[in-house]
N, C-alpha and C positions, 0 to 999 in steps of 0.2 A: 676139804669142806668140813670133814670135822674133827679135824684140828682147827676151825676158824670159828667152829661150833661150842667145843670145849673151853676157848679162850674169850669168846663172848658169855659163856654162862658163869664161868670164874671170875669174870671180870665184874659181871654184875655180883655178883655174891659177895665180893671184899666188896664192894663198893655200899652195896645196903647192909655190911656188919660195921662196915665205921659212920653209917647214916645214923642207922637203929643199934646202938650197943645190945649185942648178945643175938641181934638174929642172923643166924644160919641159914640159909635155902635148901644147900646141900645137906646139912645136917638136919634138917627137919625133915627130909625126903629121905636122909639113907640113915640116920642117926641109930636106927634099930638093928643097924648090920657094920657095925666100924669099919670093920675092911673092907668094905664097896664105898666107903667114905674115902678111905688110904687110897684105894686106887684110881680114886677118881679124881683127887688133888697130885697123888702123878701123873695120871696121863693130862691133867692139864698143864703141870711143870712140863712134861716130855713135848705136847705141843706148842710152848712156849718157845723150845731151843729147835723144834722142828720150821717154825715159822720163821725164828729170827737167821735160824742156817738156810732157808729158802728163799726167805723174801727177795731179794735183788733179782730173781731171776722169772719169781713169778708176777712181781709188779709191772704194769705196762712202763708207768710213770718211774719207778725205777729205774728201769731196763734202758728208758730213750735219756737218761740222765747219764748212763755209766757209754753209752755208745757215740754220745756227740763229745 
């Protein structure tokens, strides 16, 4: 859940910096602490390869795809 959390809020955030050139979410929220900014665009890299290495197994819709 949140890794699905991390990758829904990264997801919106690149999405309103190529909306709005130059706005940040995260950086307006953690910009005053740079390394709670680094860590926060890893761990949404790190849930990114954590979802794409789980997904098959935790999708329903996947799951009845790889079994029939």
């Amino acid at each position: 859940m949140v890794t699905f959390a991390l990758l829904v809020i990264g997801g919106l955030n690149l999405g309103l910096a190529a909306l709005v050139q130059g706005l940040n979410i995260v950086n307006l929220i953690l910009g005053s602490v740079p390394i709670l900014e680094r860590i926060f665009y890893i761990l949404v890299g790190l849930s990114a390869v954590y979802i794409g290495a789980t997904h098959m197994q935790d999708c329903k819709i996947c799951s009845e795809k790889k079994a029939s």
